[in-house]
PAZAPA-4460 file (N, C-alpha, C; in steps of 0.05 Angstrom, whole numbers, plus 32768, in hexadecimal, padded with zeros to 4 digits):
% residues 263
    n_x    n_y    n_z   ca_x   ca_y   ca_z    c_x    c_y    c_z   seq   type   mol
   7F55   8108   80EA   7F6A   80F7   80DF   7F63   80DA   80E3     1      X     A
   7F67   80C8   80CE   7F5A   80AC   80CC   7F70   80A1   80D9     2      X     A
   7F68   8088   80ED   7F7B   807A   80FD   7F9A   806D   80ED     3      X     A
   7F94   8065   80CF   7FAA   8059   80C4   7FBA   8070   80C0     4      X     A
   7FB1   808B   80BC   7FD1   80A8   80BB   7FD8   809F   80CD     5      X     A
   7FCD   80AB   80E9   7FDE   80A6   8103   7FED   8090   80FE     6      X     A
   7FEB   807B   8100   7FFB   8064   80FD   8017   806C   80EC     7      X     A
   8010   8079   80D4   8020   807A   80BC   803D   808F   80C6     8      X     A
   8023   80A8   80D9   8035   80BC   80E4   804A   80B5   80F5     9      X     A
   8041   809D   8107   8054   8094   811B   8069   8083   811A    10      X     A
   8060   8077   80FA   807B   8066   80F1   8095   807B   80E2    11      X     A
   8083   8092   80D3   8097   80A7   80D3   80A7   80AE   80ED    12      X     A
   8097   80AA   8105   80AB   80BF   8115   80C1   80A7   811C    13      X     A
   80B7   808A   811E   80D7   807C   811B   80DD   8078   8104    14      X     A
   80E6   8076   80F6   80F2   807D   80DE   8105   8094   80DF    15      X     A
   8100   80AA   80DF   810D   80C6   80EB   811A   80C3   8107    16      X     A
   8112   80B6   8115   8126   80B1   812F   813C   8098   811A    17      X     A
   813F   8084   8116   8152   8073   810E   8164   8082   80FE    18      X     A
   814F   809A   80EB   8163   80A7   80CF   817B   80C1   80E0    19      X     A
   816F   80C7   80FC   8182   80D7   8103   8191   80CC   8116    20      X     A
   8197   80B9   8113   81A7   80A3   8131   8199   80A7   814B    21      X     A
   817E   80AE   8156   8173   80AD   8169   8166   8093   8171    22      X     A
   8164   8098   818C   814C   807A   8193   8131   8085   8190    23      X     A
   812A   8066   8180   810A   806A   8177   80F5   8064   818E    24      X     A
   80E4   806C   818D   80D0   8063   819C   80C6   804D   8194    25      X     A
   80B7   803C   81A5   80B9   8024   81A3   8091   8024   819B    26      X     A
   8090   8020   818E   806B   801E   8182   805D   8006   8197    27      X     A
   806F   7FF2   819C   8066   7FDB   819D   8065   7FDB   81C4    28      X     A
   8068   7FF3   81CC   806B   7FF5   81E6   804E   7FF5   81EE    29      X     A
   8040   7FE2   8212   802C   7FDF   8214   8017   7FFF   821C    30      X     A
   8025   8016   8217   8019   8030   8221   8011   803C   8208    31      X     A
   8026   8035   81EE   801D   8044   81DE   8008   8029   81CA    32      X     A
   800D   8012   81CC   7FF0   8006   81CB   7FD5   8003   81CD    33      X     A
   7FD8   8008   81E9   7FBE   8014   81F0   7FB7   8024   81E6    34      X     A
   7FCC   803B   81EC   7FC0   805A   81D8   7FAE   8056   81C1    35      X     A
   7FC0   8046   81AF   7FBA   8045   8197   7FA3   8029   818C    36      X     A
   7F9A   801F   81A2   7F7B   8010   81A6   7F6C   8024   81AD    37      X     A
   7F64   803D   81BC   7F60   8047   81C1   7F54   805E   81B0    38      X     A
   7F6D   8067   819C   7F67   8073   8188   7F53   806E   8174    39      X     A
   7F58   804B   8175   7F48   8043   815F   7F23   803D   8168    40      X     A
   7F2F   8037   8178   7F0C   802F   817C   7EF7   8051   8181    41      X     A
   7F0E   8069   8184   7F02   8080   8182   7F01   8084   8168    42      X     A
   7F0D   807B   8158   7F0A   807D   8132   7EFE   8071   8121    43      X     A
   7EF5   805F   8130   7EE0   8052   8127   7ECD   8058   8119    44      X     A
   7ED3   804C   80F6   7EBB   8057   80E9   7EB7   803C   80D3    45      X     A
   7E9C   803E   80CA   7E93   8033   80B9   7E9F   8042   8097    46      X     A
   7EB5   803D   8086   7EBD   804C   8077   7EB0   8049   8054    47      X     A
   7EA6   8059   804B   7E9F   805D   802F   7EAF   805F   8015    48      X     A
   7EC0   803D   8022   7ED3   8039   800A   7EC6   802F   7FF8    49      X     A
   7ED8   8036   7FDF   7ECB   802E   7FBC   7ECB   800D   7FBB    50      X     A
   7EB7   8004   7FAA   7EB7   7FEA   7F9F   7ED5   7FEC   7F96    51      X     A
   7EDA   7FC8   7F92   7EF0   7FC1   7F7C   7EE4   7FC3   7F60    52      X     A
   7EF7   7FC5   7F4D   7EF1   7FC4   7F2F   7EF3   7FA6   7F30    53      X     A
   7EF7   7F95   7F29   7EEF   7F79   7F1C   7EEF   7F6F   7F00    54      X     A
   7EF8   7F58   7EFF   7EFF   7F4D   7EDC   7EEA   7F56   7ED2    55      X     A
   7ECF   7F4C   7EDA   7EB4   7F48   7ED5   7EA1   7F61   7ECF    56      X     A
   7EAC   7F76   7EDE   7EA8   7F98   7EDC   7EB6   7F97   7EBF    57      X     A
   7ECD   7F96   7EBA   7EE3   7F9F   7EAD   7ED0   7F93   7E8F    58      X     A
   7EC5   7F76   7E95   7EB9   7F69   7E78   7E9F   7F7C   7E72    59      X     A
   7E91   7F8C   7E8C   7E7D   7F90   7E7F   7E7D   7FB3   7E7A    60      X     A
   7E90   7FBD   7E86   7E9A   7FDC   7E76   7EA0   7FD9   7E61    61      X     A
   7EAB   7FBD   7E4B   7EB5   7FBF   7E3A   7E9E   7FB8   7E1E    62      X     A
   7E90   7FAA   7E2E   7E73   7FA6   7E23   7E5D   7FBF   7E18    63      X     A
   7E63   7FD3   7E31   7E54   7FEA   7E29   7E65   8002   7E25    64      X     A
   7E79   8003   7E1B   7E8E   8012   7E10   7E7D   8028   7DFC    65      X     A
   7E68   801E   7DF1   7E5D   8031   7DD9   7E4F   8040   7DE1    66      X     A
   7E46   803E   7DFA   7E3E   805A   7E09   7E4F   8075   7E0B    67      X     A
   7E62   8073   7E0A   7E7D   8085   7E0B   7E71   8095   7DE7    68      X     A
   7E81   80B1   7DE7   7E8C   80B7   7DD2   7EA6   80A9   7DBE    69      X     A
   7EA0   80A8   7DAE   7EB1   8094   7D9A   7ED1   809C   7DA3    70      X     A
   7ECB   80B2   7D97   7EED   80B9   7D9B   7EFB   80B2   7DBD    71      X     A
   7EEA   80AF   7DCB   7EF0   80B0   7DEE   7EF4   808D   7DF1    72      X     A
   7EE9   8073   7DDD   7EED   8063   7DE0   7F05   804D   7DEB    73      X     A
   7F17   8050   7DD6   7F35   8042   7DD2   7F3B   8055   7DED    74      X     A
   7F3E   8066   7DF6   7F58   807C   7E0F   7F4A   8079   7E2E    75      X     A
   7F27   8078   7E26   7F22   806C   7E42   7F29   804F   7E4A    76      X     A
   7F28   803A   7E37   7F31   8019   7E3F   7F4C   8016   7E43    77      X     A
   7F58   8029   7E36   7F7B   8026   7E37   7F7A   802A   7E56    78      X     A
   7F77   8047   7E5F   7F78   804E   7E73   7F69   803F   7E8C    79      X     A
   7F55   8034   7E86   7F49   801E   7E9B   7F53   8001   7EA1    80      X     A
   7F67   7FFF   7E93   7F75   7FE6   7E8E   7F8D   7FF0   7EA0    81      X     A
   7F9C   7FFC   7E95   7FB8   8007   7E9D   7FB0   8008   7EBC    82      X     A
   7F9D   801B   7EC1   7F8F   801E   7EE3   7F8F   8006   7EF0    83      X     A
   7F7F   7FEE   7EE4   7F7F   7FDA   7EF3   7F98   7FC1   7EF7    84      X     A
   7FA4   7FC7   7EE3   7FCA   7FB4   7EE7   7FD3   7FBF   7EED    85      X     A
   7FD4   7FDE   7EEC   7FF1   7FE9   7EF1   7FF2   7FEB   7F1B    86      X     A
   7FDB   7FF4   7F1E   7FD7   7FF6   7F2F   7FDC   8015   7F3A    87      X     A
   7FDE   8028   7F2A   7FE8   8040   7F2A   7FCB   8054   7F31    88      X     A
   7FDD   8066   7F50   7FC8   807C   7F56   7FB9   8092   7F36    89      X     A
   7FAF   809C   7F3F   7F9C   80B2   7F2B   7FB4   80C8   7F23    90      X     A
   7FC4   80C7   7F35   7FCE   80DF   7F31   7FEB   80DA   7F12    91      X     A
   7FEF   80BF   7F19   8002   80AF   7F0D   7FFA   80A4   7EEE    92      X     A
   7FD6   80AC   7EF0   7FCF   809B   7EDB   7FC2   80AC   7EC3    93      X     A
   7FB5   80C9   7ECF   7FA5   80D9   7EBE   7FAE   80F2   7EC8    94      X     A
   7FA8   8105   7EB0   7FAE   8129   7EAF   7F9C   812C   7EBE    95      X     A
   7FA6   8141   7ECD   7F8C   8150   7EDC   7F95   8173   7EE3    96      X     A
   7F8B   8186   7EE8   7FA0   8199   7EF2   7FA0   8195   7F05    97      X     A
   7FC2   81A6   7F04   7FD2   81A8   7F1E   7FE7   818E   7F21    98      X     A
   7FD7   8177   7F10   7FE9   8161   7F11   7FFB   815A   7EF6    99      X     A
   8019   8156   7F07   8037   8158   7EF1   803A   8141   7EEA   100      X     A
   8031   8126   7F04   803B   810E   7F09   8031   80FB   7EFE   101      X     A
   8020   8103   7EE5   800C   80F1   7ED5   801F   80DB   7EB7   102      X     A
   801A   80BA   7EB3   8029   80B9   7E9C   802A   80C0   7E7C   103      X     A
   803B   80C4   7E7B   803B   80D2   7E5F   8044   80BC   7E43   104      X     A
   803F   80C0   7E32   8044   80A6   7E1B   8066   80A9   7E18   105      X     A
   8077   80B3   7E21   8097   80B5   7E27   80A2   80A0   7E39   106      X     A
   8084   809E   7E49   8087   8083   7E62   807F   806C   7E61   107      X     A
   807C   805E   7E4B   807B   804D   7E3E   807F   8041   7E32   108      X     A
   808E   802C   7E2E   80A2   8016   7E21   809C   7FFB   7E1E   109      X     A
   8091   7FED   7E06   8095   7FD4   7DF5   80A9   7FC1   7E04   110      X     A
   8094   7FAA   7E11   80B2   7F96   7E16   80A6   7F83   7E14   111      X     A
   80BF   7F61   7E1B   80B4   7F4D   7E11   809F   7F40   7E16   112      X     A
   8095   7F49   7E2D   807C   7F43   7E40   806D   7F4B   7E3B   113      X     A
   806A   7F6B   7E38   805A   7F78   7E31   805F   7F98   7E30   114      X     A
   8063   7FA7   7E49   805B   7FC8   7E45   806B   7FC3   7E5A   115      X     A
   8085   7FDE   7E64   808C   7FEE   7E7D   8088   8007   7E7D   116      X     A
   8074   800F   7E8C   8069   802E   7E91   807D   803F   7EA8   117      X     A
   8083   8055   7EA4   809B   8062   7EB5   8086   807C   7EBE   118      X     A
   8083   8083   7ED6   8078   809E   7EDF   8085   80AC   7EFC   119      X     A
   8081   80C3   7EFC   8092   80CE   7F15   807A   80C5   7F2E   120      X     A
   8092   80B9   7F4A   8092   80AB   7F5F   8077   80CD   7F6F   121      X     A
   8067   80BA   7F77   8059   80CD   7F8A   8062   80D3   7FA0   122      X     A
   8068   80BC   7FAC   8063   80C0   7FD0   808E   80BC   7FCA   123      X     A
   809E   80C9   7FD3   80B9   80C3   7FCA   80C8   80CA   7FED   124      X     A
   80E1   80BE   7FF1   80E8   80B9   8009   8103   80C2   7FFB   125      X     A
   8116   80CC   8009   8131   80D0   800B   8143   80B0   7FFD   126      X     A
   8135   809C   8003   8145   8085   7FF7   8134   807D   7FE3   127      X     A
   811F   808D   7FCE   8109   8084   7FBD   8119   8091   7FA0   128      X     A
   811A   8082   7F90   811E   808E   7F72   80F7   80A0   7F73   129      X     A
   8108   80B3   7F5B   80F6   80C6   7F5C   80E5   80BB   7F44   130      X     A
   80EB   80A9   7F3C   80DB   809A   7F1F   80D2   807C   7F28   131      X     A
   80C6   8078   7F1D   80B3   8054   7F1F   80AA   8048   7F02   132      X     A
   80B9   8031   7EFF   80AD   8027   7EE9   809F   800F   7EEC   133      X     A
   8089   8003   7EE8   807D   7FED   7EE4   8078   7FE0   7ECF   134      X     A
   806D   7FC5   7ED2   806F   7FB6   7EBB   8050   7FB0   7EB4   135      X     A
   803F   7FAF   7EA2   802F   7FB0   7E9F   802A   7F89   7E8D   136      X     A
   8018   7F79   7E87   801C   7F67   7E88   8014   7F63   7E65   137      X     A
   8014   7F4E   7E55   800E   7F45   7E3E   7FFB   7F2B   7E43   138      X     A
   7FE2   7F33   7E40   7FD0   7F1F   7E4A   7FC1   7F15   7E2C   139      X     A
   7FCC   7EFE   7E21   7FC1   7EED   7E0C   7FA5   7EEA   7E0A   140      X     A
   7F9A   7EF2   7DF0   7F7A   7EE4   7DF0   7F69   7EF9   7E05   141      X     A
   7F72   7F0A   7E06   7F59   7F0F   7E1F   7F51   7F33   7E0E   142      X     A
   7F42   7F41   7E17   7F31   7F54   7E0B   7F3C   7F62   7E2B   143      X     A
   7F49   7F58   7E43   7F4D   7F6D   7E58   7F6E   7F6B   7E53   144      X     A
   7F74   7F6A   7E36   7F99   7F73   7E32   7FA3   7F8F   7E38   145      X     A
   7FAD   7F9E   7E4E   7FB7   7FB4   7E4A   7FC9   7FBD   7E34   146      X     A
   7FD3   7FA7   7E26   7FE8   7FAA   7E14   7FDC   7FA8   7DF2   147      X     A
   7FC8   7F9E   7DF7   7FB5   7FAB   7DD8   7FA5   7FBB   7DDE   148      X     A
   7F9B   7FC7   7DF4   7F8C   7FDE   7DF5   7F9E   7FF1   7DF0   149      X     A
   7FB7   7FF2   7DF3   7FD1   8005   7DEF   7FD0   800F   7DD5   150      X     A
   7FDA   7FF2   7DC6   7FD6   7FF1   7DA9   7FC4   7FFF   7D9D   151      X     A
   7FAD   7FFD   7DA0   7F92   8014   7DA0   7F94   802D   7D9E   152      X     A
   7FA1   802F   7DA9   7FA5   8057   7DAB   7FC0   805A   7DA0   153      X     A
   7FDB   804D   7D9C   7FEE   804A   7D9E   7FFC   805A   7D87   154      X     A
   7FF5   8060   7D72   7FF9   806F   7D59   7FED   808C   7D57   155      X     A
   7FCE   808A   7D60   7FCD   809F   7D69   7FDC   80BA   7D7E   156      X     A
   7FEC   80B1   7D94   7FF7   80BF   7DAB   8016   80B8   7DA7   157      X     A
   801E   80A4   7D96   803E   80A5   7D99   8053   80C2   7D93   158      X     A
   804A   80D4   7D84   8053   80E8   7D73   8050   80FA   7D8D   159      X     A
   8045   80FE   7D9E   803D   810E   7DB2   804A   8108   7DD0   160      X     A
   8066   8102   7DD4   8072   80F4   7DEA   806E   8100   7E01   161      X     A
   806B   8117   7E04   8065   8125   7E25   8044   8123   7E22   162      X     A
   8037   811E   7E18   801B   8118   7E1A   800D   8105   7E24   163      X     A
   7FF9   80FF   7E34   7FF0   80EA   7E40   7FE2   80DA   7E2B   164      X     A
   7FE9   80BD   7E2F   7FE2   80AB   7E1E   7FC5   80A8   7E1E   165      X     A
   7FBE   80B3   7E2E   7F9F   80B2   7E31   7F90   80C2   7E28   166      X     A
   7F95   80C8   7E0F   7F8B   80E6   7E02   7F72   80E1   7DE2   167      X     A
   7F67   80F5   7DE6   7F49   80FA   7DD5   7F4E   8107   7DBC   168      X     A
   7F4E   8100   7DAA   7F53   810E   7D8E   7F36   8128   7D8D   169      X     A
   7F3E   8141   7D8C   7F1F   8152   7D87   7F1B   815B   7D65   170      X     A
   7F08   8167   7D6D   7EFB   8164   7D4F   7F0C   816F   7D3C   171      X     A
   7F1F   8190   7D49   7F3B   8199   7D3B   7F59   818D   7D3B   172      X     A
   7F47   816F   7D40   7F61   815C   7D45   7F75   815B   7D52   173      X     A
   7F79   816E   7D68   7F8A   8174   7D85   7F84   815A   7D98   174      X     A
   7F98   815C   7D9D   7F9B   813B   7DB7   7F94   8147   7DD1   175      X     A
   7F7E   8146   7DD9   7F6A   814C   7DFC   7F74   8134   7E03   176      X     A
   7F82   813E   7E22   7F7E   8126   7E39   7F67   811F   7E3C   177      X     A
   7F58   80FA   7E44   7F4A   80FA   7E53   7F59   8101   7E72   178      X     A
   7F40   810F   7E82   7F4F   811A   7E9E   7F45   810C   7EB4   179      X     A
   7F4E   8104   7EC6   7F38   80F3   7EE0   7F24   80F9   7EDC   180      X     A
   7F17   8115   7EDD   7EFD   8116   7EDF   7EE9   810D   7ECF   181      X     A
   7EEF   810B   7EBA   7EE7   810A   7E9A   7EE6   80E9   7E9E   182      X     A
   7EF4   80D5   7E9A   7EFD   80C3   7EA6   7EE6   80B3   7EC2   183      X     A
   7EEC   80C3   7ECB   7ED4   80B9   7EE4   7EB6   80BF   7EE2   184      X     A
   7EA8   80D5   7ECC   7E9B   80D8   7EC2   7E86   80B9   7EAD   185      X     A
   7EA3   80B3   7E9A   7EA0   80A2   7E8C   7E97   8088   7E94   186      X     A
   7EAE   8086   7EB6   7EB1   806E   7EC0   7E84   8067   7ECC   187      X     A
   7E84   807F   7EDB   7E68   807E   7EE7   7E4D   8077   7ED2   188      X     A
   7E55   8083   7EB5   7E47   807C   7EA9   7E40   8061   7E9E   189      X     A
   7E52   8059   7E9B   7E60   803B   7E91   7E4F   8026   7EA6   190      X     A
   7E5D   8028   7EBC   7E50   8016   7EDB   7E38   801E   7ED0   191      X     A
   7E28   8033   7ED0   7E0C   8037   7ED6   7DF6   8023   7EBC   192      X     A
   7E07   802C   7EA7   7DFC   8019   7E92   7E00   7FFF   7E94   193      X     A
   7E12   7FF3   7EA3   7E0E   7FD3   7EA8   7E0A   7FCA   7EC5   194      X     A
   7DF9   7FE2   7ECC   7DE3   7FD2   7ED8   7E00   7FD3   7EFF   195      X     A
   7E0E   7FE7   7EFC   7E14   7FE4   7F11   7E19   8002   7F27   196      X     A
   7E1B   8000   7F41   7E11   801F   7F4D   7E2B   802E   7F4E   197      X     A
   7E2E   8042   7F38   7E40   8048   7F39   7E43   8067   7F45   198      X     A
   7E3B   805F   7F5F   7E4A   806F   7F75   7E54   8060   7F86   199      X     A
   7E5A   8048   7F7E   7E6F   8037   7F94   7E87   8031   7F87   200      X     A
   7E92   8049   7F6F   7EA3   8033   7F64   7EAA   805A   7F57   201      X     A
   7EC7   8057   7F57   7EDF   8070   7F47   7EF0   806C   7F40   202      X     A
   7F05   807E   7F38   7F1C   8070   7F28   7F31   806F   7F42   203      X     A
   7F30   8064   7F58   7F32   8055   7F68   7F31   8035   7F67   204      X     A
   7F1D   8031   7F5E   7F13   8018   7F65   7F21   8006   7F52   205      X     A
   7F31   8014   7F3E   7F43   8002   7F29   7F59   7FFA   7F3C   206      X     A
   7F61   8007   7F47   7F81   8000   7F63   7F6F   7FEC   7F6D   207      X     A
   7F62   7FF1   7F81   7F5C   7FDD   7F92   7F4D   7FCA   7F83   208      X     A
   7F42   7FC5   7F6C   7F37   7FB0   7F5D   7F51   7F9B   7F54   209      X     A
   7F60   7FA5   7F4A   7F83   7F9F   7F40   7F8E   7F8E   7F5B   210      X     A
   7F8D   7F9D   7F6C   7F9D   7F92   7F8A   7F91   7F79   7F90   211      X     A
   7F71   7F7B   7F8D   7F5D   7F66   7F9D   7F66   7F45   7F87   212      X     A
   7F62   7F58   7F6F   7F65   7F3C   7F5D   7F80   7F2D   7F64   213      X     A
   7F98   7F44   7F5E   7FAF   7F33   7F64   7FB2   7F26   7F7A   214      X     A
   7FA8   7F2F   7F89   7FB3   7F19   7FA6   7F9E   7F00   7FA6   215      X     A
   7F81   7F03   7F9D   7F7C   7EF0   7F9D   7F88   7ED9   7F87   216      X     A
   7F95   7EDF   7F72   7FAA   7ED0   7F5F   7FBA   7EC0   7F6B   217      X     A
   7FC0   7ED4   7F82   7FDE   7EC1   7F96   7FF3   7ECD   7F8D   218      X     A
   7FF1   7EE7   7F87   800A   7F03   7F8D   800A   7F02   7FAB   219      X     A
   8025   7EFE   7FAA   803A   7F05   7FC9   8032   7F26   7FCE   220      X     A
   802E   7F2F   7FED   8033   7F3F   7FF6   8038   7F5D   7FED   221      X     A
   8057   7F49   7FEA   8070   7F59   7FE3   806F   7F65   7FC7   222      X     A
   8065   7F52   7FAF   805C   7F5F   7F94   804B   7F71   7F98   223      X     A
   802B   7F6C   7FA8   8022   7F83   7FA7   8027   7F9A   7FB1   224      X     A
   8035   7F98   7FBB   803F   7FAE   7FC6   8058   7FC5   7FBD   225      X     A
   8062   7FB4   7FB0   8081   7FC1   7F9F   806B   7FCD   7F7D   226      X     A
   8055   7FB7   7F7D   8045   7FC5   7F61   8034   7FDE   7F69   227      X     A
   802F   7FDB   7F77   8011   7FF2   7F83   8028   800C   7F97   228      X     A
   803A   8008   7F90   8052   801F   7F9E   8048   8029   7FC0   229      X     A
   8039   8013   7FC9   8032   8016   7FE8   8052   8013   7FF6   230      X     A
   8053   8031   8003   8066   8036   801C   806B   801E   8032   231      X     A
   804D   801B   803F   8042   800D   8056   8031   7FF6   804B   232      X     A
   8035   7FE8   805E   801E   7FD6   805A   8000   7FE6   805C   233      X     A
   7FF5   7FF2   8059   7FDA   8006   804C   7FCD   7FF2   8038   234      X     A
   7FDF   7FDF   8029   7FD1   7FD7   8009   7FC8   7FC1   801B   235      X     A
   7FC5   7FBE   802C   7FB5   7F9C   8033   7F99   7F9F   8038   236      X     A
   7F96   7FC3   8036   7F74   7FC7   803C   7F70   7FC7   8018   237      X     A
   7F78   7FC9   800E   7F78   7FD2   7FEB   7F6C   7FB2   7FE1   238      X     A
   7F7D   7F9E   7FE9   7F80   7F85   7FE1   7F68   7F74   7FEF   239      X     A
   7F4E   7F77   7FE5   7F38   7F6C   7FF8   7F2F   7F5A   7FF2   240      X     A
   7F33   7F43   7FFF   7F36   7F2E   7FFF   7F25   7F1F   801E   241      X     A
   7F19   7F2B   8023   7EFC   7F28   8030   7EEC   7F15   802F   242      X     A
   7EDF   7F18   8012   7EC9   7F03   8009   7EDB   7EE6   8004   243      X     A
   7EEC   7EE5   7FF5   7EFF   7ED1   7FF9   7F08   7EC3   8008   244      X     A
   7F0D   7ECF   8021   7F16   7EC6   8041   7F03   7EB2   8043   245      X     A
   7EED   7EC3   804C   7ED3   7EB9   8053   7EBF   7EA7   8042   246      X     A
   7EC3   7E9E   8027   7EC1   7E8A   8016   7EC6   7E71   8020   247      X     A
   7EED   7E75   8021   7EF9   7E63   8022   7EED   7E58   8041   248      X     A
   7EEA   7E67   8058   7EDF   7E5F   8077   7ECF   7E4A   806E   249      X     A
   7EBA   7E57   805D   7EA1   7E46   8066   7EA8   7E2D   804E   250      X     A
   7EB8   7E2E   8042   7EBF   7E13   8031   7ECD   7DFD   8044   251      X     A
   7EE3   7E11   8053   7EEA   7DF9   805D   7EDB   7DF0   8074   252      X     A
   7EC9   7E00   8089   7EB5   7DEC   809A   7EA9   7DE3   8095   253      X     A
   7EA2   7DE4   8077   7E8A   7DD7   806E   7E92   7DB4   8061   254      X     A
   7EA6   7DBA   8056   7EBD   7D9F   8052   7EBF   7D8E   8070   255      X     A
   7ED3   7D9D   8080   7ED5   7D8D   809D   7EBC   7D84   80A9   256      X     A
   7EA4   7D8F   80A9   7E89   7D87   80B5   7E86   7D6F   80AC   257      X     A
   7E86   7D6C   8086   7E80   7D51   807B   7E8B   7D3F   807E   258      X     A
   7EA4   7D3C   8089   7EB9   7D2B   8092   7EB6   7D29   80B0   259      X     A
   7EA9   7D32   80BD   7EA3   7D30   80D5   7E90   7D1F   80DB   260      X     A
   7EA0   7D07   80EF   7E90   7CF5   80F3   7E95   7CD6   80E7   261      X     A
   7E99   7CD9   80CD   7EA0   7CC6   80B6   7EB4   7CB0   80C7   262      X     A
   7EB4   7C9C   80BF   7EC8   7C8A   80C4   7EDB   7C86   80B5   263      X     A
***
């Protein structure tokens, strides 16, 4: 078990003490601190998380798009777009079996902004609506519009409302989901033709590519967090903002140095 469950588990167990009128245990107590330094430095791992996706990814998948099968064109960019604004898990975003909780073109609605996508709530709590809608954005001039990539497929899949919008016309003209796998398939191919290693990068890396951008924009917290449907604070490892930190360090010592001294 990775050190952030435990954490996650133990904020359940207060939670569940407050929800039944009991006294909570106190996390912040210096025994179970320790513990839980303790824990961590035994959990200690170097982890084999995915690259971010990136504007700059996003320009050059769209560049080599004709690698794809034609018909797989327009449903994979919709879908890689939607991934990276919406901020929505795999499970929320593409068919797969076994999975119910995927969106369907029923969950999607025209507004003045742009697009509100509706899909059933994953992770759901006793005080959680069992539905989530987000807003997806209308971005002018740009070729990374989720809301004309929509348009794109948009005639094709409207007639088909329990169907995922992310769907393949076949040669007997039946509407195929693209499915994660299919999808991630595409995605590896894509990276690999522009020249990037795409085993550091899944349909993961659209969330945490989405998260990283927005906060470096100067999204509050609290937006990313109400967008990316994080429980816990968990989304602040999502939102990596690393290279940025550490930009800005060495900009500003490097500023104070030159001023150092000066009269």
């Amino acid at each position: 078990m990775q050190f952030t469950s435990i954490n996650n588990y133990l904020a359940s167990v207060v939670s569940l003490h407050h929800a039944k009128g009991f006294e909570a245990p106190d996390l912040g107590h210096f025994r179970i601190r320790q513990t839980l330094r303790g824990v961590q430095r035994k959990k200690r791992q170097t982890p084999n998380a995915r690259l971010p996706i990136t504007p700059e990814i996003l320009y050059a998948i769209k560049r080599h798009l004709s690698v794809l099968p034609k018909q797989c064109r327009k449903a994979f960019w919709a879908a890689a777009l939607f991934a990276f604004f919406s901020l929505l898990r795999k499970s929320n975003l593409l068919q797969f079996s076994g999975n119910s909780k995927y969106l369907r073109v029923s969950g999607i609605k025209r507004t003045a902004s742009g697009l509100e996508i509706t899909v059933p709530q994953i992770k759901t709590t006793a005080h959680a609506s069992k539905m989530i809608t987000l807003p997806l954005p209308r971005v002018a001039n740009s070729p990374l519009c989720p809301v004309q990539a929509f348009s794109a497929i948009e005639k094709k899949v409207m007639k088909h409302p329990h169907a995922s919008p992310f769907s393949i016309k076949t040669a007997n003209r039946k509407l195929e989901p693209l499915t994660a796998n299919k999808f991630q398939r595409f995605l590896k191919n894509l990276l690999k033709t522009a020249g990037y290693d795409p085993r550091r990068y899944s349909l993961h890396s659209f969330r945490r590519g989405g998260a990283t951008f927005a906060a470096a924009a100067g999204v509050s917290p609290d937006e990313l967090k109400a967008q990316g449907t994080w429980a816990s604070q968990c989304f602040e490892r999502y939102a990596d903002r690393t290279r940025d930190l550490r930009s800005h360090f060495a900009e500003t010592v490097s500023t104070s140095l030159g001023d150092f001294g000066r009269p």
